[in-house]
C-alpha positions in Angstrom: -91.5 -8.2 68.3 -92.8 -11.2 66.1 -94.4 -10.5 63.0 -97.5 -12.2 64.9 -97.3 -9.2 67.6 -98.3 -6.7 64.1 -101.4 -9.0 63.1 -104.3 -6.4 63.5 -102.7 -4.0 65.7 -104.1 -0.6 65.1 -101.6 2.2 64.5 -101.8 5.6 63.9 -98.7 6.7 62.3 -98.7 10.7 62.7 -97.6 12.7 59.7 -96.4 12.2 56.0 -93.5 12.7 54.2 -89.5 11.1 54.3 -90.5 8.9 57.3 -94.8 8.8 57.7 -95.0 7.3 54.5 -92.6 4.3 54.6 -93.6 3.7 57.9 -96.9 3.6 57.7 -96.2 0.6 54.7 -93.9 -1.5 57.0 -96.8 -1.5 59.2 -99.3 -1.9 56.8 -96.9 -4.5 55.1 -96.8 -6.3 58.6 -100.3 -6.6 59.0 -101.2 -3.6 61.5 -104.4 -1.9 61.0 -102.8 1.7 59.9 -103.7 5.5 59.7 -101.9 8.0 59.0 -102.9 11.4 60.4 -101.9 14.8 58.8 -102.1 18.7 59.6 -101.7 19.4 56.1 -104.3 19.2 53.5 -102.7 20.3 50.2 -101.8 19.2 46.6 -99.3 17.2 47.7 -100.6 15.8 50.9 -103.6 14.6 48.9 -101.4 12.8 46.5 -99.7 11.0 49.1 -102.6 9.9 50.6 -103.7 8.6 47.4 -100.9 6.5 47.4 -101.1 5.2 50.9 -104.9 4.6 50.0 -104.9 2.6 46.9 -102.8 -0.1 49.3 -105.4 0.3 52.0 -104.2 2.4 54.5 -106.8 4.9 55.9 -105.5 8.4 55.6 -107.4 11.4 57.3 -106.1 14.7 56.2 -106.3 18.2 57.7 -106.8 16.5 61.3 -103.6 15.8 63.0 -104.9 16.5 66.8 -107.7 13.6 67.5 -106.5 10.5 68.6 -108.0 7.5 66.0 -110.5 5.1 67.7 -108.9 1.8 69.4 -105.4 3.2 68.6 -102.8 1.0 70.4 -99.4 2.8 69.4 -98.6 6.0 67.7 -95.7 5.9 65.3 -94.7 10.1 64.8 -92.9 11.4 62.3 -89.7 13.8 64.1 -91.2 17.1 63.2 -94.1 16.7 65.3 -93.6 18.6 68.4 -94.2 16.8 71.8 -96.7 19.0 72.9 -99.1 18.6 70.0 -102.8 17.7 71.1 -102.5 14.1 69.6 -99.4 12.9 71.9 -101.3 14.9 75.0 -104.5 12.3 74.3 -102.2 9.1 73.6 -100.7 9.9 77.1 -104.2 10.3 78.6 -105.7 7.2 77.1 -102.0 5.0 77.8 -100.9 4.9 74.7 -97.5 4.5 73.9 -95.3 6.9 71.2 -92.7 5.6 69.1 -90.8 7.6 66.5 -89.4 6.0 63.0 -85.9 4.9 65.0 -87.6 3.1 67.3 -89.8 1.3 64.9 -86.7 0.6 63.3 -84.9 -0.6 66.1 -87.6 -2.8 67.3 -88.2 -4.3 63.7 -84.0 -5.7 63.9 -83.7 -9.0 63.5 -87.5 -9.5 61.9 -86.2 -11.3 59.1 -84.6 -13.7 61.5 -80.7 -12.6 60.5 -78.8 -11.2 63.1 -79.2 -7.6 63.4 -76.3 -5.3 62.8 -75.2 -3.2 65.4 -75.6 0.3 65.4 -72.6 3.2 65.3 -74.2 6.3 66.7 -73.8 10.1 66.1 -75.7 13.0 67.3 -74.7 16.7 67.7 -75.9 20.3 67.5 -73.4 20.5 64.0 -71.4 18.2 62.1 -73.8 15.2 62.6 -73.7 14.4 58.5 -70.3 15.1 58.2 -69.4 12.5 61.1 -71.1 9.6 59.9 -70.1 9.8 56.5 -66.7 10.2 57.1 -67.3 6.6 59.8 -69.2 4.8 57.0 -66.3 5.6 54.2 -63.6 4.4 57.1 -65.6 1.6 57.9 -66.1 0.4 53.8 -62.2 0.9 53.7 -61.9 -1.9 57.0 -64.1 -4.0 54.3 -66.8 -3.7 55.8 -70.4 -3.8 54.6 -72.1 -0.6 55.8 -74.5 2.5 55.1 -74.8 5.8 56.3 -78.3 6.1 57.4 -80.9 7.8 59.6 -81.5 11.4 60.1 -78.8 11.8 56.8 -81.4 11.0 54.4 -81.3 7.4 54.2 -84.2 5.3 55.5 -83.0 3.0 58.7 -86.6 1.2 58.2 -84.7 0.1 54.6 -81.6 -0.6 56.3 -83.2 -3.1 59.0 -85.5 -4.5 56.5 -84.3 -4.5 53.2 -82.4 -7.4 51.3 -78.9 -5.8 51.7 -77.3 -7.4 54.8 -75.0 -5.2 56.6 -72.1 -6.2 59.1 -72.4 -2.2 60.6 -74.3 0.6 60.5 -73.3 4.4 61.1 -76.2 6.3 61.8 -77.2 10.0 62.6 -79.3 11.1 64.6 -81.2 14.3 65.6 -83.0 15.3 68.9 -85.8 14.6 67.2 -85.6 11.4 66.7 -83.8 10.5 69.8 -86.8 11.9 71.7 -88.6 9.5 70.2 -86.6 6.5 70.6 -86.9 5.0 74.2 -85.1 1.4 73.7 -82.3 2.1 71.4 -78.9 0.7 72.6 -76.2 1.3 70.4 -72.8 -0.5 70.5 -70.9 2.8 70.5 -72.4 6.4 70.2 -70.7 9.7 70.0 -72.1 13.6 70.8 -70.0 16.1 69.2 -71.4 19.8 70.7 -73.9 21.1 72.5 -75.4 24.4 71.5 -78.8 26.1 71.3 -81.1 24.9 68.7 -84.3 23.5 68.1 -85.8 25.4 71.5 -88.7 25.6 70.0 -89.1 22.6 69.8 -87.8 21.0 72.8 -89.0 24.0 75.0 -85.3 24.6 76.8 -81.6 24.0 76.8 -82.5 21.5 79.5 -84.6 19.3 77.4 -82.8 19.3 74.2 -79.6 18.4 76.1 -81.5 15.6 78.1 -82.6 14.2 74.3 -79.3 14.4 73.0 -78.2 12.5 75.5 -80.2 9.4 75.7 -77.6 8.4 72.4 -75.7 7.0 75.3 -78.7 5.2 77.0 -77.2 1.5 76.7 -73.9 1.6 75.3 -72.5 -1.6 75.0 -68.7 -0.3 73.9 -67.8 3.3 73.8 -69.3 6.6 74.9 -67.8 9.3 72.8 -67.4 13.4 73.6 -66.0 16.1 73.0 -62.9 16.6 76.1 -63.5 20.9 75.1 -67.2 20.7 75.9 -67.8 19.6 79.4 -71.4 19.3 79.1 -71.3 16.1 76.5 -68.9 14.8 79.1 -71.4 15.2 81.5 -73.6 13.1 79.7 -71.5 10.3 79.3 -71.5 10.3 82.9 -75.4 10.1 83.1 -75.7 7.3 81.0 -76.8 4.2 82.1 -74.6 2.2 80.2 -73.5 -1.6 80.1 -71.0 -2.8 82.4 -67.4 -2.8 80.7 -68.6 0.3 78.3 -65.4 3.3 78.3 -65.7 6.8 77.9 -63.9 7.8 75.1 -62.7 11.4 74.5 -61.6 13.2 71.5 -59.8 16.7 71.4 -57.5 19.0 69.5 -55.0 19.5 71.4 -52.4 16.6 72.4 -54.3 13.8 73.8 -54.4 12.1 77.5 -55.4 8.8 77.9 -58.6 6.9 76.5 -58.6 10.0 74.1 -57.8 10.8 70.2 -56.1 14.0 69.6 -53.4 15.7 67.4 -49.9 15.4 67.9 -47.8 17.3 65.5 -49.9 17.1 62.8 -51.0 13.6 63.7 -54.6 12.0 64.4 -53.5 9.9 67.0 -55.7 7.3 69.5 -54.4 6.5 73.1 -57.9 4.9 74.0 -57.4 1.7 71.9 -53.8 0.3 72.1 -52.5 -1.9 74.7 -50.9 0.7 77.1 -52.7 3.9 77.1 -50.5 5.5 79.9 -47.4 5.5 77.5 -48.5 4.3 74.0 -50.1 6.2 70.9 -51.2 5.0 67.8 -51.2 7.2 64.8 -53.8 7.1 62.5 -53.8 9.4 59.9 -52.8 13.0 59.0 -54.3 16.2 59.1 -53.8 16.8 55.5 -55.7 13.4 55.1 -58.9 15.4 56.4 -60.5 17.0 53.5 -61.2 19.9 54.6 -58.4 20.3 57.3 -60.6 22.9 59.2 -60.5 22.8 63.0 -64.0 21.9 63.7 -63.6 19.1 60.7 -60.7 17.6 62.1 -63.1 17.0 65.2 -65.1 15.0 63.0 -62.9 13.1 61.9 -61.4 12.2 65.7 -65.1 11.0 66.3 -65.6 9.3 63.9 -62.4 7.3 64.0 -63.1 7.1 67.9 -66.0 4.9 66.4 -64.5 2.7 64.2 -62.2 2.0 66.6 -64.4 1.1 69.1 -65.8 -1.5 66.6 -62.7 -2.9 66.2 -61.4 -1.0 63.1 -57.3 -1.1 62.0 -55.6 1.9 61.8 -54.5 1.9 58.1 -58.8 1.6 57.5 -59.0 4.9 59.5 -55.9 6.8 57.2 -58.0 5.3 54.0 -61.4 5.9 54.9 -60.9 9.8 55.4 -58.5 9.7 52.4 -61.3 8.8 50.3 -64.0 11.0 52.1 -65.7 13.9 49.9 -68.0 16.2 51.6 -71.4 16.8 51.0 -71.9 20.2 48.9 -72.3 23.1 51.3 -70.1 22.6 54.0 -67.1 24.7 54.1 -66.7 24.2 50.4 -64.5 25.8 47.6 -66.2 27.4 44.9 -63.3 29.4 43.3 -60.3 31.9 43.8 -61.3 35.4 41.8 -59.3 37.8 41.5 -56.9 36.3 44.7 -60.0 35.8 46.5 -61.4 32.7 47.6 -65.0 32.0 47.8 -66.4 29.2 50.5 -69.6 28.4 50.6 -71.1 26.9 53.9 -74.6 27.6 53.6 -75.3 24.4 56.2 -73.8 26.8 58.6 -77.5 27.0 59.6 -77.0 28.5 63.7 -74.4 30.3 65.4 -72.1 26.9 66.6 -72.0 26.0 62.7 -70.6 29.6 62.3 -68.5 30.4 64.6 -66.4 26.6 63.7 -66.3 28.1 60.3 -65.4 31.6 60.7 -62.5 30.1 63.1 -60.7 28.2 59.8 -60.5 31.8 58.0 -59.0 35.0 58.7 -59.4 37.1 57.1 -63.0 37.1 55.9 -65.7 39.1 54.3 -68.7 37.5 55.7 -71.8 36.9 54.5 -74.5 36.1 56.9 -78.3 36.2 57.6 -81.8 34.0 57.4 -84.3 33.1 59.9 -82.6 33.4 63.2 -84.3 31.0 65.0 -84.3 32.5 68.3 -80.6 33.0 68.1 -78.8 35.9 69.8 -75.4 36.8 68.2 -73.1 38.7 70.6 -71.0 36.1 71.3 -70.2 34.8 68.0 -69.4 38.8 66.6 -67.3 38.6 69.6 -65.4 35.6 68.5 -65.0 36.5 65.0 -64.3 40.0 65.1 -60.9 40.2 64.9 -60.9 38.3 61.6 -63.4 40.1 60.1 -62.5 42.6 57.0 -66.7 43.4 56.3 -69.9 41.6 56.6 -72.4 41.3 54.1 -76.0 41.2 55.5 -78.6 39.4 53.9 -82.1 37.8 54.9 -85.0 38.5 57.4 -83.2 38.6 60.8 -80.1 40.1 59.4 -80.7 43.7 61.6 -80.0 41.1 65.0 -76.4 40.5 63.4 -76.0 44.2 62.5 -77.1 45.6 66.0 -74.7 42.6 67.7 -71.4 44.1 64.9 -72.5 47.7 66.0 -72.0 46.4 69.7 -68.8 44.5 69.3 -67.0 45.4 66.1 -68.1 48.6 65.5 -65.1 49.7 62.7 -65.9 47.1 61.1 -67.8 47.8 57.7 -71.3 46.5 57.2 -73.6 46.1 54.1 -77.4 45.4 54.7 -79.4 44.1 52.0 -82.5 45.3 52.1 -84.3 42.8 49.8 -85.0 39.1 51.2 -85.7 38.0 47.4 -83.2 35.1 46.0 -81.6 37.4 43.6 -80.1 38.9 46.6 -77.6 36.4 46.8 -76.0 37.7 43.5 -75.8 41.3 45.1 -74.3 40.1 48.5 -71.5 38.8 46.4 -70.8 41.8 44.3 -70.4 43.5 47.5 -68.2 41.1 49.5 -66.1 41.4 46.2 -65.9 44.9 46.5 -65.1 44.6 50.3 -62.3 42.3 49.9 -59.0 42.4 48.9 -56.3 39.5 47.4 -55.4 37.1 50.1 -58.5 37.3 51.5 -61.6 34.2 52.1 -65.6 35.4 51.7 -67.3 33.3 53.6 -70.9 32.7 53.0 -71.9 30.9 56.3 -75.2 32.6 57.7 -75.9 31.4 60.8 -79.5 31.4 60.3 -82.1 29.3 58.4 -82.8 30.0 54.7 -86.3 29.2 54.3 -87.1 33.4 54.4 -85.4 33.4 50.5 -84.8 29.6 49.5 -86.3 26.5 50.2 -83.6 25.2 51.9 -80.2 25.5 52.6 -78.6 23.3 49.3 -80.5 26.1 47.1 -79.1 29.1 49.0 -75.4 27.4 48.3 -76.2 26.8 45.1 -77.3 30.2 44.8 -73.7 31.7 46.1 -72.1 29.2 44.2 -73.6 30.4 40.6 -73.2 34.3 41.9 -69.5 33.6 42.1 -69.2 31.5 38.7 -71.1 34.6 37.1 -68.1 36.9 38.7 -65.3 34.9 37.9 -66.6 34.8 34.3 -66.6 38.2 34.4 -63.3 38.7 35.4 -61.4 36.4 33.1 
């Protein structure tokens, strides 16, 4: 679209916050005749509106259901649910529904540069990781790049601000891929499938089926996970451009078009010259910080996709070199008393879990939140054997005890009866009471954390200063 096609349009961009706001400026900035709609009606909505206000956006708060007059496109935020009122009208009246990704991706090229292409990554867990760990390999190949999109980072700014890239790694969520019917990326990976969002998305069948229009288009590679058929199976459903490869990445030694492990080795048979007898190593294990299984995984993706844009080897060895972690995932707070402390508070389902209870053993757990919707027989199942106690914490935390009763019975169990943040402090009094040298407590809930914290970066940092406060005690 021209910037002649935004002169007068009416839009009704639905929601505030991270994405309703800047959106709702590009448009305005554009010339569309924008306004915003909102549920919410409170100190901090009003503000915002203010904002939008003073530049002459109209901003009706408190009324997020009736479809605006004349309205000729709906921009949503991703936290709107497809079934709200407002997208059941727009489909009545014709109207079409774009989310923030696809304003973005129609807005490429606006400024009349070429647009860059897009590096793709979506996932039940490890979505963040991924793409960071893609942007630092692909800054290491020299190239100018961001991380952007569901991570945090605007992909309206990316398109449209003065910084001109040559790539861009992006995340996305189900959300927003619901949302996005005309993105094409050159090269798009899905790491795992597991139950999330239902809510949302109203079945396995649906989220899946969002997840999987990443692949919608692929120009170059189609990346999955060779252990989980079912992102596989996607690749397969894709209608992709002609000449685009499915590309597999796995743990174990891999066959060909595949990355794997080899002795220690990342190595790539999908991009060399002879993948019936040729490898090409890429980096270490060691050079994957941290050298857990399910981050290792990452790491094969996102090499997968550097690759695929053409990427040397060396950049992938110096990109993860240089990689650091967000805070939060699978991270090292301190050794007390022989005991190591990890905190992995994004562990926020049961798939984040169960990767992270797999990369200790043994463990005193700590788990608990806001379940979700989540059953948890078969990660107690999993994770028995490795557990030494389990520290429950949280509103949902009697669904994880009745699920250890069931399958690890002898194992012992303390439940916190208190959902206040100080709670944190006592879960790790008693893990430390429960463990013994040699041994990892592992603070990865499996559940939301909005029942004691506001998110999940203030129940980390929570653990974190509960097990500063008993180191200091122990020196």
């Amino acid at each position: 679209m021209s910037n002649q096609d935004w002169q007068g349009k009416r839009v009704t961009v639905a929601g505030l916050g991270v994405s309703g706001i800047p959106a709702a400026k590009v448009l305005h900035g554009l010339g569309a005749v924008v306004t915003v709609v909102n549920d919410g009606d409170d100190e901090r909505s009003r503000a915002q509106a203010a904002e939008l206000e003073a530049q002459g956006i109209t901003v009706r708060l408190g009324d997020g259901a009736t479809l605006p007059e004349s309205t000729e496109l709906i921009v949503t935020t991703p936290g709107w649910k497809p079934d709200k009122p407002l997208f059941t009208a727009a489909a009545e009246a014709g109207v079409p529904v774009w989310g923030d990704v696809e304003l973005a991706w129609r807005l490429r090229g606006l400024d009349g540069r070429e647009p860059a292409p897009w590096l793709a990554v979506t996932g039940t867990n490890g979505k963040t990781t991924t793409v960071r760990m893609l942007a630092s390999i692909l800054e290491a190949a020299g190239l100018r790049t961001a991380a952007v999109g569901n991570i945090g980072v605007s992909l309206l700014d990316a398109v449209l601000g003065d910084e001109k890239y040559d790539v861009l790694a992006v995340e996305l969520s189900s959300y927003q891929l619901h949302w996005a019917p005309s993105l094409r990326a050159h090269s798009a990976a899905v790491l795992n499938l597991a139950p999330d969002h239902l809510d949302w998305h109203g079945s396995m069948e649906a989220y899946v089926a969002d997840k999987g229009r990443i692949y919608e288009g692929n120009r170059v590679a189609c990346v999955y996970n060779v252990a989980e058929k079912a992102t596989e199976d996607l690749v397969r459903e894709a209608d992709v451009e002609e000449g685009c490869r499915a590309i597999g990445f796995t743990l174990a030694a891999p066959g060909p078009s595949q990355l794997g492990v080899v002795d220690g080795i990342l190595v790539d048979r999908a991009f060399v010259a002879n993948r019936q007898k040729q490898a090409q190593e890429l980096a270490e294990v060691t050079d994957v910080n941290p050298p857990a299984p399910h981050n290792i995984a990452n790491a094969l993706a996102a090499a997968a996709l550097a690759r695929a844009f053409g990427v040397e080897p060396a950049a992938v060895r110096d990109g993860l070199r240089a990689f650091r972690p967000d805070p939060h995932r699978i991270e090292h707070v301190a050794d007390v008393a022989g005991v190591a402390y990890i905190d992995d508070s994004k562990a926020t389902n049961t798939h984040a879990a169960e990767a992270s209870l797999a990369a200790y053993d043994p463990i005193v757990w700590i788990a608990g939140g806001l379940a979700k919707g989540a059953t948890f027989d078969e990660l107690v199942t999993g994770a028995a054997g490795r557990l030494r106690g389990v520290v429950l914490i949280g509103h949902d935390r009697a669904l994880i005890r009745e699920a250890l009763a069931r399958h690890a019975p002898e194992v012992p169990v303390v439940d916190l009866d208190r959902t206040d943040t100080g709670a944190m402090s006592e879960a790790v009094r008693e893990a430390a009471r429960l463990a013994r040298p040699g041994d990892t407590v592992l603070m990865a809930p499996a559940c939301a954390s909005m029942d004691m914290f506001v998110n999940y970066n203030k129940r980390g940092e929570a653990f974190a200063a509960a097990v500063r406060a008993l180191a200091a005690e122990s020196d």
